[in-house]
Structure formats: structure tokens, C-alpha cells
C-alpha positions as CSV (number, residue, x, y, z in Angstrom):
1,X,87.3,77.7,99.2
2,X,83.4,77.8,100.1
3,X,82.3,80.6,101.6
4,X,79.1,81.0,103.4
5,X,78.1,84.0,105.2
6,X,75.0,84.4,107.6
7,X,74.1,85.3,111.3
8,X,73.0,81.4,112.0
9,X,76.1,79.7,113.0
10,X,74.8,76.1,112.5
11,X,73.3,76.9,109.3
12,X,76.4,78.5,108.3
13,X,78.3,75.5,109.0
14,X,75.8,73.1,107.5
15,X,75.5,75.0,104.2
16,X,79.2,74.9,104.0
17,X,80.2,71.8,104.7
18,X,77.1,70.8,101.7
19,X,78.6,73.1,99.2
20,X,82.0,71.6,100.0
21,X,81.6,67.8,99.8
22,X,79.3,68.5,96.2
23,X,81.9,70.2,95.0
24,X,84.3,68.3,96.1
25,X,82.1,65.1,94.6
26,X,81.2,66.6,91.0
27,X,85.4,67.7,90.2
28,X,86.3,65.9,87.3
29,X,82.8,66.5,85.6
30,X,84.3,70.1,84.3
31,X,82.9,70.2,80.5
32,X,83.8,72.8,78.1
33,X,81.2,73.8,76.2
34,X,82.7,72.5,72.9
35,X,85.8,70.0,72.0
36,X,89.2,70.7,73.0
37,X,91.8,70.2,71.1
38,X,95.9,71.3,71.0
39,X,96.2,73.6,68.2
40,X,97.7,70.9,65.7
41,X,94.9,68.9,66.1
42,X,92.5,71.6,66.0
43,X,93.5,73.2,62.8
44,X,94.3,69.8,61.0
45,X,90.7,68.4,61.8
46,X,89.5,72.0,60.7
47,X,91.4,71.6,57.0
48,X,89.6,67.8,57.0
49,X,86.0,68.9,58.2
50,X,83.7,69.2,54.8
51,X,81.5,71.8,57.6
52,X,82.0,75.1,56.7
53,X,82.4,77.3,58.2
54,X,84.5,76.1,60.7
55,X,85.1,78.1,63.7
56,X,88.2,78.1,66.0
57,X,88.4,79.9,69.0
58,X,92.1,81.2,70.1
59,X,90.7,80.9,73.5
60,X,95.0,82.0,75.3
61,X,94.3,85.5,73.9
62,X,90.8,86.1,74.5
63,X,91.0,89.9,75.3
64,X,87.4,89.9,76.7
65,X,88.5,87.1,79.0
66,X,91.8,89.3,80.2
67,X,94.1,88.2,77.4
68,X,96.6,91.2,75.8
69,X,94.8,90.2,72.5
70,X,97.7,91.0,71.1
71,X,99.9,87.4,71.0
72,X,101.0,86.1,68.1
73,X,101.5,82.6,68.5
74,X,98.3,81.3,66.5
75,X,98.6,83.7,63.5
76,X,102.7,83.0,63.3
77,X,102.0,79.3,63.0
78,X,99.2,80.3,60.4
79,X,101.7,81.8,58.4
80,X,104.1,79.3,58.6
81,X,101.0,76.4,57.3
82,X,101.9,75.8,53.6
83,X,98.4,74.9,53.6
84,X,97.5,78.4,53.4
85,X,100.7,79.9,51.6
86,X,98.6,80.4,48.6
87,X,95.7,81.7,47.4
88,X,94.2,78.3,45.9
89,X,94.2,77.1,49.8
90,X,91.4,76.8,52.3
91,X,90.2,80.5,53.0
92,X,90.9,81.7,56.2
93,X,89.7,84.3,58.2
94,X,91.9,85.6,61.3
95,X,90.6,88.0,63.9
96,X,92.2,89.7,64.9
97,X,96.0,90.9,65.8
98,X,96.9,94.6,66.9
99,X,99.5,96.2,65.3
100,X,99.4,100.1,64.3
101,X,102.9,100.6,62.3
102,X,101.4,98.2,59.7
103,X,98.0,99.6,60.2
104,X,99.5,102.9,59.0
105,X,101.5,101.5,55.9
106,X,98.7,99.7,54.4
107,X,96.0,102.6,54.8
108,X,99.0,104.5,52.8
109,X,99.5,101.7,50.8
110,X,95.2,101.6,50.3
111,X,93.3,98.8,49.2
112,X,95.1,96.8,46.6
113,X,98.1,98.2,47.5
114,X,101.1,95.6,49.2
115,X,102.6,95.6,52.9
116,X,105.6,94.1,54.6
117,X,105.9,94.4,58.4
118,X,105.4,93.3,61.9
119,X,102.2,92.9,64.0
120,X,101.5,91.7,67.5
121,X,103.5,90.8,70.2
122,X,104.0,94.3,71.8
123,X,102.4,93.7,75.7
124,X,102.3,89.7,75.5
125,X,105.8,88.8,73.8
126,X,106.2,85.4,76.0
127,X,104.9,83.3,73.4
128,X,106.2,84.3,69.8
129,X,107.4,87.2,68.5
130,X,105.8,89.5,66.0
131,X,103.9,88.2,63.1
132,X,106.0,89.3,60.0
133,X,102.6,89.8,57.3
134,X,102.8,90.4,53.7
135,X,99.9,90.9,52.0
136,X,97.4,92.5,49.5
137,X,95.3,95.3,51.6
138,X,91.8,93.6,51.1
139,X,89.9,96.8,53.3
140,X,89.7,99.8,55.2
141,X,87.8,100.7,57.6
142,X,87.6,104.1,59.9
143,X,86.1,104.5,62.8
144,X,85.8,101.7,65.0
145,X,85.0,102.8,68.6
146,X,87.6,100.0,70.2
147,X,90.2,99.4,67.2
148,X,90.2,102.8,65.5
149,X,91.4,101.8,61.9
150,X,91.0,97.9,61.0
151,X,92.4,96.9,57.6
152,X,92.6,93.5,56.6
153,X,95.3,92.1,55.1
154,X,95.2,89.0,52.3
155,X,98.4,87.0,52.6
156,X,98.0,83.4,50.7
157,X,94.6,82.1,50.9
158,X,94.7,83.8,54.9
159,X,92.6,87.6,55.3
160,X,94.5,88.6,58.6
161,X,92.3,91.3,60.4
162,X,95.1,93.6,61.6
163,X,93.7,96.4,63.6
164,X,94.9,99.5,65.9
165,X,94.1,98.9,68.7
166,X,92.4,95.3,70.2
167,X,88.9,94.8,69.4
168,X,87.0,91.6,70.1
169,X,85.3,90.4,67.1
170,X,81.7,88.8,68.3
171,X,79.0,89.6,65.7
172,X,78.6,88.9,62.1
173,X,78.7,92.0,61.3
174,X,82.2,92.7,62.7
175,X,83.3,90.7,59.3
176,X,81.0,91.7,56.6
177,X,81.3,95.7,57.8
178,X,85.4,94.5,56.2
179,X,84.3,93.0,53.6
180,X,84.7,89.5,54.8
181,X,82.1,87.0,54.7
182,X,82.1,85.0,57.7
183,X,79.9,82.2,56.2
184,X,81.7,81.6,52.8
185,X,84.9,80.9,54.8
186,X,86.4,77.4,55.0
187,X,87.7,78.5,58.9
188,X,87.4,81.6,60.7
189,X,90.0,81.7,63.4
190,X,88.8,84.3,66.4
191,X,90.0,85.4,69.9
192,X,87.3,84.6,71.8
193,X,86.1,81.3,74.0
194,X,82.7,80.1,74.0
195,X,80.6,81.9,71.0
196,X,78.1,85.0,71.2
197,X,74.9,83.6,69.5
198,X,75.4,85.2,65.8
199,X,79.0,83.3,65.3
200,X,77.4,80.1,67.6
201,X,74.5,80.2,64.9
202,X,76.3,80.6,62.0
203,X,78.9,77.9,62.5
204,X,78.8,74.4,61.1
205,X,81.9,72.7,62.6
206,X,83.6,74.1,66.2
207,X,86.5,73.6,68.6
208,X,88.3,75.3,71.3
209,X,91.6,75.9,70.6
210,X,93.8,75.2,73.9
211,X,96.3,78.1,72.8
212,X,99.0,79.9,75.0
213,X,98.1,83.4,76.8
214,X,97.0,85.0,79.3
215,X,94.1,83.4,79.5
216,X,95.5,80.0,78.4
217,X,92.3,77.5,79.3
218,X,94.6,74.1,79.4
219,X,95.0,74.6,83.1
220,X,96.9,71.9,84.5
221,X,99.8,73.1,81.8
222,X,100.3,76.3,83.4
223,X,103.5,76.9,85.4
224,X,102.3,77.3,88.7
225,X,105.0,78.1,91.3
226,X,103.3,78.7,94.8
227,X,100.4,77.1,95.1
228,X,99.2,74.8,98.1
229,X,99.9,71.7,97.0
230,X,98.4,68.6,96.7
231,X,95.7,70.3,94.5
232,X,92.8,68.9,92.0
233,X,93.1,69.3,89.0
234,X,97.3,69.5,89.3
235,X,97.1,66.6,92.0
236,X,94.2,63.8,90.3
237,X,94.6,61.4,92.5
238,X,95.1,63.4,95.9
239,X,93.4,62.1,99.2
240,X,89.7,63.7,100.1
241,X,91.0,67.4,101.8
242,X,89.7,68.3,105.1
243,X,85.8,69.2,104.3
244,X,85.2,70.9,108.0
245,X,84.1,74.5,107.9
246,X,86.3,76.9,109.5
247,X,84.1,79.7,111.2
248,X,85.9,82.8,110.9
249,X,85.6,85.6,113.8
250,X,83.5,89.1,112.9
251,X,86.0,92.1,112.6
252,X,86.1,94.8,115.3
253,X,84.9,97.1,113.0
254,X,81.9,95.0,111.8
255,X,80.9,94.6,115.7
256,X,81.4,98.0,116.4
């Protein structure tokens, strides 16, 4: 809906009716502002790319966007790539997946020491279950003001940022404060959508990652149940709706 407010009524209902039939005229010019891709063909065109690094954003679980930040679905099928089982494959960097039990064992374990257990999955569950993670503890870190504790964990040629609580991981320095070096990476792999300046400027190859969440971006996918049909984009080929602007009476309480 357009809404236009004002004490004019017929400028009211010319603005309106304007804003309606542009918007109306300009729907299917929606652009992200990089390529889209289902994960498959995301990470496969990542592993081919020679640009490094190459950034994916795990745009379903953005947590700045509303996402849990916490669902596992991208760093399970991570884990299951025998492209990264080892440590001769392509380097990747994962931010990041909450999950304090394993937090906990691998600051007792400390850095070098080995972990085996479960993180993620613990408010968003609808996609996959927890990510089972064994690994080397690469790092350590206290103090965080939004994760607390982040350690991350080397597991095959993946360093899995597993952290205490979410954290969104925007800057450069979010990575090298870890250890990590974001721009000797084959792919870094982040919850986020579009990316802040640092990560934008550092990247050589991009794509947006159209990955189940909350926040899951591919919008016509999305189980809808009660909505008004016919709709755009659910409905491409629907008639031109009913443009006229309905004037909608002041309150009582506003005229009083």
C-alpha cells in the first residue's frame, strides 16, 4: 500500500495515485545489489573463481537483518563439502555460528587443543539441526561486547568462528582480532546481506547467497499462507490492481 498523508485532499489523492501507478510500473526492476545465486551454485562458482577472496553472504540468517543468527544450514553443508574435508582444500573462513557448550570445551581444551560437539540450531532449528564440529582450536578470544568468548575452530581446510552468543561480523578487524586473515582466504562465508565498506572493499569476487532463515531473501519461495492473493511478485502475470486512492476518515480522537 501507498500512503499519503496531508490536509489537501486533492493533493493527497493526486500524490497517491502517482506513487501508486510508478510503483506499480517499475515492479520487476527489483535489483540486488550483487548476483544471486542458490547455494550450490554459489559455492561451486566460489571454488572455480581464481578472485580471492571471495565473499559469500548467508543472507537467511543475517542477525542484523532479524535472523536468529544461529541456523545451521550453511555451515552443515560446509561440513559435509569434501572439498573442504581437509586441510590441503580451499581455505574457508565461516562467521559465524553460536554455540556456548562448545565455546566452553574448547577454551578448556585451549588453542591447539581438539573439540567434538554441537553448535547452532538452538532458536532457529527449522532448517538443519546442529552443526556437529571437530576441530583444532585455532583462537581465543575474551571479551567481546556482543559474543562474549569467540574461539575459532579449524576443521579441514574450514576456520569455523563459533562464538557465545551471536555477533555480526562486519569489519576487517572482526577477523584478524582471531587471528584470521580475511584477505589470504580463498572464501569467507558471513551472515550478513549487502557488505559494510571494509568487507565490500576488500573483496575480489561476491555473491548473495539465497539461504534459508528468517530472513530468507528468495521471496517468492517462502510459504505464505494468508496473503491477498493475486499478488506481484507470487502472482507475475496478475491484471493491473485497482490504482484509486482510498481516502480514509480522521479519528475522533484526532478531530477532537
Amino acid at each position: 500500500a501507498v500512503m499519503v498523508t496531508g490536509d489537501d485532499k486533492e493533493a493527497v489523492m493526486s500524490t497517491a495515485r502517482e506513487l501508486a501507478a510508478q510503483f506499480w510500473k517499475v515492479r520487476s526492476q527489483f535489483e540486488f545489489v550483487a548476483t544471486t545465486m542458490p547455494w550450490q551454485q554459489t559455492i561451486d562458482s566460489a571454488v572455480r573463481s581464481t578472485s580471492r577472496p571471495f565473499y559469500i553472504s548467508d543472507m537467511g540468517d543475517n542477525p542484523t537483518a532479524g535472523g536468529a543468527g544461529d541456523v545451521t544450514w550453511t555451515i552443515n553443508k560446509l561440513l559435509a563439502d569434501a572439498r573442504f574435508s581437509t586441510g590441503t582444500g580451499p581455505m574457508v573462513i565461516y562467521a559465524s555460528i553460536p554455540g556456548e557448550e562448545l565455546v566452553a570445551q574448547a577454551v578448556q581444551a585451549g588453542v591447539g587443543g581438539n573439540v567434538d560437539g554441537y553448535a547452532g540450531a538452538k532458536v532457529d532449528a527449522r532448517f538443519s539441526p546442529p552443526a556437529h564440529i571437530t576441530g583444532t582450536v585455532h583462537s581465543i578470544v575474551k571479551g567481546d561486547k556482543d559474543a562474549e568468548i569467540e574461539v575459532v575452530i579449524k576443521s579441514g581446510s574450514l576456520y569455523i568462528i563459533v562464538v557465545k552468543k551471536r555477533k555480526p561480523y562486519h569489519d576487517e578487524v572482526d577477523f584478524t582480532r582471531l587471528g584470521l586473515d580475511p584477505r589470504k582466504a580463498d572464501i569467507v562465508v558471513d551472515k550478513i546481506g549487502y557488505l559494510q565498506p571494509d568487507l565490500y572493499r576488500m573483496q575480489k569476487g561476491w555473491i548473495m547467497a539465497l539461504t534459508p532463515g528468517g530472513v530468507d531473501q528468495a521471496i517468492e519461495q517462502l510459504p505464505y499462507k494468508r496473503i491477498r492473493r493475486p499478488m506481484y511478485p507470487f502472482d507475475k502475470n496478475m491484471e493491473a490492481p485497482d490504482l484509486e486512492p482510498k481516502l480514509i476518515p480522521v479519528s475522533k480522537r484526532q478531530a477532537e
